[in-house]
Every structure is written in C-alpha cells, then in structure tokens.
N, C-alpha and C positions, 0 to 999 in steps of 0.2 A: 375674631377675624371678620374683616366684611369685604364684599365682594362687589364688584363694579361689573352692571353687563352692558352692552350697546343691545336696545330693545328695536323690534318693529313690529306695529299691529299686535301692541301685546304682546308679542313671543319673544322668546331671546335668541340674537343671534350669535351674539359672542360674548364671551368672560373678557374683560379690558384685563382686569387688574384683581389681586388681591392684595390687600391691606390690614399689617395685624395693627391692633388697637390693646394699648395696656390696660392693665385692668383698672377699672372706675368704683372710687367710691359711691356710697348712698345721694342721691340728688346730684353727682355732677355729671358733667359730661366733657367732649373733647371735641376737638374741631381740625381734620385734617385735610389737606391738600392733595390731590396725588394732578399727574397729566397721560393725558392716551394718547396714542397714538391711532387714529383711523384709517383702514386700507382708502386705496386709492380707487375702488369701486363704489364705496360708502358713501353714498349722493341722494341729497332729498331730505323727507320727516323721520329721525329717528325719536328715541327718548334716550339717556341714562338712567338706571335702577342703582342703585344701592341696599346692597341688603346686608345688614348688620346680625356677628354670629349665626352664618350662612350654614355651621357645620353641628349648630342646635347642642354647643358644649354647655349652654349656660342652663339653670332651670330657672323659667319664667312666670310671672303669672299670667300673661298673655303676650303671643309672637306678635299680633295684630300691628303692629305700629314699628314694624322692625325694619320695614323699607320706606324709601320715598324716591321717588322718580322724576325728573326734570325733562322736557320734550326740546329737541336741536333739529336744526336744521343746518347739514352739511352741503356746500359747498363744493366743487371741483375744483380742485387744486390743477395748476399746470402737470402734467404730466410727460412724460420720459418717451420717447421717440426710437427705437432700434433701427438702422440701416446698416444694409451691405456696402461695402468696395471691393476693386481688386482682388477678383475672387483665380488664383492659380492653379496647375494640378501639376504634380512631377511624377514622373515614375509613367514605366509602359502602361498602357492600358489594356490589357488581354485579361480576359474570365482566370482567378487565382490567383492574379498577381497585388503587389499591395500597391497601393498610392498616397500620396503626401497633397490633402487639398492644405490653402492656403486663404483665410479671406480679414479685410478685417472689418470690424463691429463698433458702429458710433452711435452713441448717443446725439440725436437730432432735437429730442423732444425742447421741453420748458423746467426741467426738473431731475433731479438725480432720482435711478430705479426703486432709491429704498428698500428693496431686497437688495440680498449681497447671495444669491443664487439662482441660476436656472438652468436646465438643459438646451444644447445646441445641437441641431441634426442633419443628419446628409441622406440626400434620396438621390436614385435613378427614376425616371420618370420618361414612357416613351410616348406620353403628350406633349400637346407645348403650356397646359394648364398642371398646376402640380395638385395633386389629390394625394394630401397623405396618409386617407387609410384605405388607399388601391395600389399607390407609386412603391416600390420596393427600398425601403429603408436600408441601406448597408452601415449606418453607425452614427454615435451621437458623442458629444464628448459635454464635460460639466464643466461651466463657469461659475466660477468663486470670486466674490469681491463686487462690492456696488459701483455701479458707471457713474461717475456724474456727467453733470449737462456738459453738451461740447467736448467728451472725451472717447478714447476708443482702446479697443484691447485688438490684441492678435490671436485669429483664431484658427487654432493648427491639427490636424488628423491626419492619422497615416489612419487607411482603413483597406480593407480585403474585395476586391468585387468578385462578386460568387465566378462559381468555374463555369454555370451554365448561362450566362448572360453573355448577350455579343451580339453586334449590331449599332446602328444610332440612336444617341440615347440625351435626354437634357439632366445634366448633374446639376444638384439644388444642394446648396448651403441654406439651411432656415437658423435663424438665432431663436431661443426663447421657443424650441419648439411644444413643447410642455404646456405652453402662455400662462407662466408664471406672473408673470409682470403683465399691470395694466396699463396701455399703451392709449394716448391720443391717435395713432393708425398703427396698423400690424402690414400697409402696404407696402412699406420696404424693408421687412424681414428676414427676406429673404432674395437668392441669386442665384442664377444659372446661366453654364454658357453647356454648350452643345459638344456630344465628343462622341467619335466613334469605337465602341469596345473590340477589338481583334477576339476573333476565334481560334483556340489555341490550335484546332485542327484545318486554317487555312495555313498553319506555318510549319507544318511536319519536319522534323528534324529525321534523318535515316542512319543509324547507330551500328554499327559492329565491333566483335573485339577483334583487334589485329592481330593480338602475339600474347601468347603467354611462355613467360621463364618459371620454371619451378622448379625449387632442387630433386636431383635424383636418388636421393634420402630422405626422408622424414626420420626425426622420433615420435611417437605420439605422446605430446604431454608436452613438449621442449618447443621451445618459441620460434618458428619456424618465418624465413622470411618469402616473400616472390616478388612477380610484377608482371602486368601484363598489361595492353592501351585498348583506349577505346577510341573507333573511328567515326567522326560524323562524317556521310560520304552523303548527305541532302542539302538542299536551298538554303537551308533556315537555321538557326543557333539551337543547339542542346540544352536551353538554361532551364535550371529548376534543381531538385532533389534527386540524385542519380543513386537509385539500389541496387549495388551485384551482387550476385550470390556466388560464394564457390563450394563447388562438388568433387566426390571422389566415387568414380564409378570404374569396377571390374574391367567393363569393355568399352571401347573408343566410341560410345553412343549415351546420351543422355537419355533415361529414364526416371519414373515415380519412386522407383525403390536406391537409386542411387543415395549416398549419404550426402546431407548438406552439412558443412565444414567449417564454412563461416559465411560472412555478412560483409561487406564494406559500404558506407552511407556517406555523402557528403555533396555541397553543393555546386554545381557545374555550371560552366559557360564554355561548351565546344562549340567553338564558329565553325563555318559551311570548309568541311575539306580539311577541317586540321586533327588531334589527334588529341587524349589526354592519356600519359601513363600511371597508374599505378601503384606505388612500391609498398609493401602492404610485409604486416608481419600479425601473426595469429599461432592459434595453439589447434592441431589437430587431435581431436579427441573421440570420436564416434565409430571409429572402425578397427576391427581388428587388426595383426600385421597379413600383410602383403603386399600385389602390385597393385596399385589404382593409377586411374589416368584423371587428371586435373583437367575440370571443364568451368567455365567461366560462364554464367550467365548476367548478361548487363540490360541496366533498366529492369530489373525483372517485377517491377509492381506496376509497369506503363506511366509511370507521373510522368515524364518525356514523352509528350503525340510525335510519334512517328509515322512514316507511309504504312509501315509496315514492319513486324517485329519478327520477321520469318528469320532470318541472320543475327540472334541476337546472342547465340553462343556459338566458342569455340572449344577445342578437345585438345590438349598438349600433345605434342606431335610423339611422345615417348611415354610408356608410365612411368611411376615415382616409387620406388619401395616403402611401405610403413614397417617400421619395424616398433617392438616396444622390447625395453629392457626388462629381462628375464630373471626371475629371481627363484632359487631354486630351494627344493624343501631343506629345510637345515639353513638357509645361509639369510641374512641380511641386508639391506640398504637405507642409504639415510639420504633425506631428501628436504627439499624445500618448497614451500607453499602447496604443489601437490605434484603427485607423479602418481602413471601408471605403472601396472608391472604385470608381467605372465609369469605364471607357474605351471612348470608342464609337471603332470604326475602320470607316472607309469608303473613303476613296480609296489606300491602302497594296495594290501589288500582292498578290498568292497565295504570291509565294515568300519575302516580306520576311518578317522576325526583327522580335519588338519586344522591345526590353531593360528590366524592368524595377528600380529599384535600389533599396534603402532603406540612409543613413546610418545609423549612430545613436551612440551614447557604446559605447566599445569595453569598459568595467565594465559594462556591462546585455546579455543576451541576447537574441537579438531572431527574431523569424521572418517572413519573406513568403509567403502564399499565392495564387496567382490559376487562376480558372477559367472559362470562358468557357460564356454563357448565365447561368451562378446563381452565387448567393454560394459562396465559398469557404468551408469550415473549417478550424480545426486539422487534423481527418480526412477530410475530404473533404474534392479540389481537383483539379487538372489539371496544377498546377507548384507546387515549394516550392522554399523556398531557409532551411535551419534552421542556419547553418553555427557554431560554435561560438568564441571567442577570437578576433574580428575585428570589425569597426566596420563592414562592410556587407556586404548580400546584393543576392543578384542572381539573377535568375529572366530566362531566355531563351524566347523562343515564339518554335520557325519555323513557320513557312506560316501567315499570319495570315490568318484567316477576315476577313471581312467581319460586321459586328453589334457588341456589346458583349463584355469582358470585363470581369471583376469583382474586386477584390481586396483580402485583407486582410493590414494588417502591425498589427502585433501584438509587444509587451514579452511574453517568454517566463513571466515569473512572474504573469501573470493566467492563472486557470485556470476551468476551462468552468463553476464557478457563478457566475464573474463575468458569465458570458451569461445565464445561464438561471432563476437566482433575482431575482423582483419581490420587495424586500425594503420594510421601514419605509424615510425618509426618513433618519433618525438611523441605522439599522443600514446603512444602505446608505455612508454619508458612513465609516462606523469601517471596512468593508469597502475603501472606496478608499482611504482613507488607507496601507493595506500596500503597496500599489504604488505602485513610483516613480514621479514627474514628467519622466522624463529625454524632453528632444525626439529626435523623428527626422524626418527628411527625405525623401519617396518621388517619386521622379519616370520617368517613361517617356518611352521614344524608339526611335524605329529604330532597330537597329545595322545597322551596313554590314559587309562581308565583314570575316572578322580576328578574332584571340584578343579578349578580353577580359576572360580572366581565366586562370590557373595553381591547382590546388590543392595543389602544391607550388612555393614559388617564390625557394627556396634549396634550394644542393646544394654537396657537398664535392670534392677534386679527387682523389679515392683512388676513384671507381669511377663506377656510374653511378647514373640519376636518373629515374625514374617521377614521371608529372606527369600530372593529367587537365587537358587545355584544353579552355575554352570560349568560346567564339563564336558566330559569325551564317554562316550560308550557307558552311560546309562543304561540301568532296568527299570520296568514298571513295579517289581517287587524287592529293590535294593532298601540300604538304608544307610543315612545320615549321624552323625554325632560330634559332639566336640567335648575334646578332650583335653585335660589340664592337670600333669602329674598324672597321681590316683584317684581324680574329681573326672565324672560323665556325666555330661547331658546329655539324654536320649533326645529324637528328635519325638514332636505330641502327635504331627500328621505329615502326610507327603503327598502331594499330587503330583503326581508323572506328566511330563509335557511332551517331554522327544528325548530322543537319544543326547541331547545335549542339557535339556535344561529341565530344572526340577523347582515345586515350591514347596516349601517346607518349615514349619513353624515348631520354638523350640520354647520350652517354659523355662524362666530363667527367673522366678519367682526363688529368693532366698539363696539363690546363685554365688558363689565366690566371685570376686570380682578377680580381673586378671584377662593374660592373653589367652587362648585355645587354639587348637588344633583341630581343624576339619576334616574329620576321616568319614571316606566312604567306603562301604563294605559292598560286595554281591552277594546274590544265596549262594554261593561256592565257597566264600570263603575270602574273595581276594580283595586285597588292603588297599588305599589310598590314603595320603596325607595332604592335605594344604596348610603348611605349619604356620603357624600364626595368623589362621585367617578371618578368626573373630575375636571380638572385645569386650567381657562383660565390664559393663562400669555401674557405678551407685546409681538406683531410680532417681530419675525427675518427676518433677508434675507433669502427667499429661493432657492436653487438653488440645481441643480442633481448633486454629485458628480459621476464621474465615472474613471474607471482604467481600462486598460487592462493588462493582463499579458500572456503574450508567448513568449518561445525562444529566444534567441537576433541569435542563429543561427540554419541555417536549411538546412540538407541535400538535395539537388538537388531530384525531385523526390518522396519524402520521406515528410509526413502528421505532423505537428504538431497541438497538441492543444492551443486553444486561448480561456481565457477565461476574458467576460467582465462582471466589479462587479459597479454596479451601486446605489448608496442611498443617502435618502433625510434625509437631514443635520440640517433640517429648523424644524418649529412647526406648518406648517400648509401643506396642501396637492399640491402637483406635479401632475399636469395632463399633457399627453404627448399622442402621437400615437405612439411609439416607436422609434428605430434604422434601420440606415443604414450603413450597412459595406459593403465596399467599398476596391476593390487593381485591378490594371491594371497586379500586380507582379506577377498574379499566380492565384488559385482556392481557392475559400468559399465552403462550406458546412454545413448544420447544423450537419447533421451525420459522418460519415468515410465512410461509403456506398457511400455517394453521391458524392465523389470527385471521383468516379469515374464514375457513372451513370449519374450526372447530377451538373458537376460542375459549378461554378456561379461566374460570377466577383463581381457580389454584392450582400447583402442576407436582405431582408427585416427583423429585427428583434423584437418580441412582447414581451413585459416585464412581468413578474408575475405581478398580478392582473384580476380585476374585469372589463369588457370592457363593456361600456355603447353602448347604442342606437346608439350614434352616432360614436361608435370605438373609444371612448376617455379611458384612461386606468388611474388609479389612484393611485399615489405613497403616504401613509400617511406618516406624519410624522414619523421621526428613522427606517423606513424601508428602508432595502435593497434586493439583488437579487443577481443573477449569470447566465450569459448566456452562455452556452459553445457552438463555433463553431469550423470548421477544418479549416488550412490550407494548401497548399502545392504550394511550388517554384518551377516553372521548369528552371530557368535560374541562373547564375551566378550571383552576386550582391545586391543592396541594395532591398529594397521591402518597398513601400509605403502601409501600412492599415490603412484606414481613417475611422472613426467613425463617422456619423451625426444624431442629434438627430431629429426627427421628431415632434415639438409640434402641 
C-alpha cells in the first residue's frame, strides 16, 4: 500500500490517497497514476510525498529510500459565491409560536461548491450588525447536494421563537453558517429584514366555563359521557394548547383534596366573545360511591395568558350520584376490559379469609386489585394478584373487617390514559378499539381453612421442590403433604408468612411420579385437601441459565446499564449464594450514585429469593430474576465483564 500526502514545511497536512500496489517480483517495479483532488483553501508552495508500504507489512533491509517527494505550487481556482434573495416569514410572530421563514440561496461565485454539504442558520439579532456568538440562534436546517455556478435551491424552516423574546428584533437567514465552503466573499451570506415579536401578555385572552351538563348517575368504571363551554369574554383570541381538568368534590367548593377525574387536552382558537363546547366522554375511577358535584377547571396549566385566571372554574349546579356495582360474597360477575365492584361484608366473623378470584382467557394478561374503604389502583391497593402465563388470579384477605371493600380487575394492556383522559367521542371509540374484548369472570367467597393455590405446582424426581402456598387460615406450627393413594411426601421445611401464605419445600428425590393431593393439617387435627394440586414428573437436567444484556458500546466516561437475567430451566430447585461480577475495564455499581461514591471492580451479587440459615438462596423451578447493575469505561477499547456464579 502506498500513501499520497499534501506536505507543507515538512509536515503533513493531509492523506490525498491511498494506493494498493500488487505484489513485485525481485528487481521489478511498477508505475501508477492516481489524481487528487485539492481543497479550495490549498493556495501557494506545497510538496507531494509518497510513501511506499506506509503500513511496514513488508521486511526490508532498509526503509530509507521508500519515499520521494515532489514540491507544487497551487493555484486559486475560481471559486463559488453564496447569496441571499427573497427572504419571507408566515405565521404570527409572538414568543412560542412557530414560523415558516422562506429565502432562497444562489450560487454567484465562478465555480460549483464542491462540497455537497453544509449547515444554514436563523438568528434574532437586536443590532443592526449580526454577531453570531452573541445574536440568539433559534435554528439551523442542513443542505445536501452541491450548488453549481448560477444555480439556486429553496431554503425553508419552520422554527419556534422562544416564549421569552418580544420586541423589535432583525431576523438573519445566513447560508453556510458552519463556513464549510470556501467562498471568493462570505458578504452576501446572509439576509435580514426587521420584524416586530408580540408579547403574548400584551394580548390576554379572559376565559370562563359557561355551563356544565353531567349525568345525574355515574357508574364508576363505565364510560361516562358530559359537556360543558368554555367562554373567552377578553379582547384577544384563546389560541394555543387549552388543559382542563375535571373534578369530583363532596361540597360545591373546590379544594387540594377533591379527586381529579380526568384530563381534556386539545388545540384552541376562541375568538374575543365567542364560546367553545366540549362533549367529552371518560371513565370515572378514583372515588368511591356517593354524591360528588362536577367542577371544571379550564386552562389549568396557564399556557393561554389571560388577564386574569380568577374565574376559571365552574361547580355543577346539582351533584351526580357515583354508584359502583355491587358484588356480593358468594355470587359472581363477568366483565370486560375492567370493572370495578364493592363488596359489603357484615356478618363474616374477624378471623375468616375472603377469596377473591378472576378467570380469564390464558392469551390476555390480567390483574386483580382490592382495597378496603376506597377504590383500588394499578398503584395503589391493599392486595393484588398480577400473576403472569395463567388463566386466573386470586387475591386472599385474612381477618375480614367488617364494612365495604372495593375492587378492580382489569386487562393488563389498558393503561392509566385509559383512566384519566375525557377525550372526543370518535377519539375515544379509536382508543378502545386497541383493547381486546376478551371476557373475564370475578367472583368472591369465603375460603375455609386449606391450600388454594401452589406457585409451583410441578416438580422433578432428581431433588427437591420450593413451592409458596396459599390459603385461608394458616398456622405458624401446621403442616403440609401430598398425597397419592397410600404414597406421602412429608413436607423437609415450612416458613410461616401470614395467615394466608406459606413456603414450603418437599423432597421428591426417588418420588413416584403422578398427580397428588395437597392436604393441609393443623395441631388439632383438622384436614384440608387441594385435589390434584401438584405434579411429580421424571427429573430433568438442572442448570441456571443466565444472560446479560448491556451496550456493545460505551462512551468514555459515561455510565451504562447492565442488566443480568437469570432462570431455572429444570423441575427441581437451584440453590446458589449468588454472583460475582467482575471487570479490571472500568467501575460496577449497584446504583448510579455509586460509581461515583464508591466504585467497585467487582460487586458481590444476591439473587431474589428466600436466604436460608446458612445464606444459601433458592431458585424453584420456571423461576426467574433480574439484577440491574452500572457500568462505566474510562479507557479506550475492549472491556472484559465476567460473571461468576457463586454455588
């Protein structure tokens, strides 16, 4: 390979070219041609270098004689000209708003640009000299494609002028702001004409709501419709991003603690004295049932300057009942995408359990929430049950109070603007349509003492088996078994968690394979069965799979996440002390904080799970995990992160 550079005083200032050359026999040699190209600053004495086998693949017996040099003298070529014309602006001129400049860009010069890129910029400037590292830049836009001589392109921007700018001001179109290209003169580059920016608070618009209609029913959960206007009663037009909000408060007064219900967002243009209505349809979800009065608050983020925002809500001149549909112990309801429901309990002793359960299609995700006194949410609640790859949930309450609880089940892929956005009628129909129709089924009941459910409820005959049960009316000193015929597993350990839930690990080493029967017993004596509710089958191999995922590159300096996903693949239980991660390349951290507080080459890692006596941590069966740790490179190059598992 030999290499071409453009020399001056000695030094190199550019690589032209490289040149590969085939291989040569003894005593011959070869003779090639190449052509350069020179920038159009490159004026005066330079030299040409050549330097043959630049990259020292060959062995020699001496380099000495591997180059030779030729000294030029370059020339100025004609050179390429930028000018402005016809420079336009559309669109209002007020702090926020966007505008459409217009201008366009010719080639004057003796010469096409030769590049085929540069940047083009727009300043505010409130001299009449533009200074562009004082004048305020609001946007630049890129041209592609070389100009030739005597031609011209269109150059177009919608750009934003800031909210805080206003006054008169000279708008500058520059071409070539970057000064990519070298230019015979840079003095007609650029163009401005002079514009005044409005202040959006000399144009106050004065906003109230007129009228609200709301039904004198609500369900909570059920798609509720209303409408109510909004009045500009100021000089000026309403236009911009108009946010209301609506409330549901006790008494005909707005307050901090009233609930907010929903949201309506969209863009306005109420001229001076006219009105805009409404018709809004949303789901009310945040309050329990009773009467509430529906109160409107509009504009409520100010992006509309007003005089004054003293009137900017009204109060329904009547309240609105909420009710929610009642579901009672013992009985059921089948619902779609979600619903709420209350259950009043009165006569269920202090100590009893109530079970509640939701079927649903085992291809849809689903979630249960319940909470006693106020509606449940996704994030707030009292009990959930989110379980993933199974057709039902189930949520246990021991020590049932006396009063109401409340609950919601809910399709996992509606997500919380399905709550909280009052949209159009038509936007709101395109929005449900994403989510599926699939039914589900919710019903409540007592449970009586006894498992009711496994969260592992297969296992292998090569070791043992970790299982959380759950039930109703739990002891700290009861115990566990499955049974099959005249064949028992005893349970090996049990941790007591609460009246509902238990973990409990069974040895199933040499096991009959078959279905069983989970029977719980108390120290008195009394029986429970959950027939068929485990599975021994033949051992597999067990073994931890594990992945990491982070980056394949990372900034100098600069923190990525790494995250390791680890699970057992097998039907019987993984017992480990965890990970070690491990790099010579840089810093660990379990936080972001710590890579710089207290960064670490290696970071001792502890898995989800239950850690025994002796800090042995137990992986069951089909369970997985995720651990998130930082990392950060401070050197150039590859980066070694080693994983080691700790059994």
């Amino acid at each position: 390979m030999c290499d071409v550079w453009l020399m001056k005083d000695n030094k190199a200032v550019k690589l032209l070219k490289s040149v590969e050359i085939e291989a040569l026999t003894q005593l011959n040699g070869v003779q090639k041609s190449v052509t350069v190209e020179l920038e159009d600053d490159i004026v005066g004495d330079y030299a040409i270098k050549v330097v043959a086998d630049s990259a020292h693949r060959q062995d020699e017996l001496s380099r000495s004689n591997n180059s030779g040099i030729s000294h030029i003298t370059s020339i100025q070529s004609p050179l390429p000209n930028l000018a402005l014309n016809n420079m336009d602006v559309e669109g209002r001129l007020q702090g926020g708003d966007t505008i459409t400049i217009t201008t366009y860009v010719w080639n004057n010069g003796g010469n096409s640009t030769h590049k085929e890129k540069w940047s083009d910029a727009f300043y505010l400037s409130s001299g009449y000299e533009l200074d562009t590292r004082k004048d305020l830049r609001i946007g630049s836009k890129i041209h592609v494609g070389e100009l030739k001589k005597n031609e011209y392109y269109r150059m177009e921007a919608k750009l934003r002028i800031p909210e805080n700018v206003h006054g008169y001001y000279f708008l500058y179109a520059v071409a070539d702001d970057s000064k990519t290209l070298i230019e015979s003169s840079r003095t007609d580059n650029s163009r401005r004409i002079s514009v005044f920016i409005e202040d959006a608070n000399d144009r106050p618009a004065q906003l109230r709501v007129g009228q609200i209609s709301a039904p004198a029913n609500i369900t909570a959960g059920i798609l509720t419709s209303m409408d109510y206007s909004v009045v500009n009663d100021g000089y000026y037009p309403a236009t911009g991003t108009l946010r209301d909000v609506i409330y549901l408060s006790k008494d005909n007064k707005w307050d901090e603690d009233d609930a907010m219900v929903g949201v309506v967002e969209d863009e306005v243009n109420i001229l001076p004295g006219e009105s805009l209505t409404r018709q809004v349809r949303g789901y009310v979800t945040n309050v329990i049932d009773g009467e509430y009065y529906v109160i409107v608050r509009t504009n409520s983020t100010h992006s509309i300057v007003e005089s004054d925002y003293d009137d900017n809500q009204l109060v329904a001149r009547s309240p609105s009942n909420i009710s929610i549909s009642q579901l009672p112990v013992g009985g059921s309801k089948d619902c779609l995408r979600m619903g709420y429901y209350k259950v009043p309990v009165q006569s269920i002793g202090q100590s009893a359990t109530l079970g509640f359960t939701l079927n649903h299609d085992s291809e849809q995700q689903a979630g249960l929430y319940v909470a006693y006194g106020r509606l449940p949410s996704t994030a707030s609640y009292d009990y959930a049950s989110t379980h993933l790859n199974t057709d039902i949930q189930e949520v246990l309450v021991p020590n049932v109070q006396s009063g109401n609880y409340y609950v919601l089940a809910q399709q996992n892929d509606i997500t919380m603007d399905y709550y909280h956005w009052f949209t159009w009628p038509d936007e709101n129909n395109r929005r449900s349509s994403s989510v599926s129709d699939n039914p589900m089924s919710l019903s409540v009941r007592e449970v009586q003492f006894g498992a009711t459910r496994l969260s592992v409820t297969e296992g292998g005959t090569d070791g043992w088996v970790t299982t959380e049960v759950q039930g109703a009316l739990f002891d700290s000193i009861m115990d566990f078994r499955l049974e099959r015929e005249k064949y028992r597993i005893p349970i090996e350990s049990m941790t007591y968690n609460n009246q509902t839930s238990a973990r409990v690990i069974f040895n199933l080493n040499r096991a009959e394979t078959g279905k069983y029967d989970v029977v719980s017993e108390l120290p008195d004596g009394t029986l429970a069965t959950l027939p068929n509710g485990f599975t021994v089958v033949p051992g597999v191999s067990t073994e931890l799979g594990v992945k990491i995922d982070m980056p394949h590159w990372v900034r100098i300096e600069q923190f990525v996440p790494v995250n390791i996903t680890y699970a057992n693949s097998g039907n019987t239980d993984i017992v480990v002390r965890g990970f070690i991660f491990a790099t010579e390349d840089g810093d660990l951290s379990t936080t972001i904080e710590g890579l710089t507080k207290n960064p670490q080459h290696y970071l001792s890692l502890t898995l989800d799970g239950k850690q025994d006596g002796r800090g042995f941590i137990t992986i069951p069966p089909r369970t997985q995990g995720t651990i998130t740790c930082y990392f950060k490179q401070y050197e150039i190059g590859k980066s070694i992160l080693t994983l080691y598992l700790v059994k």
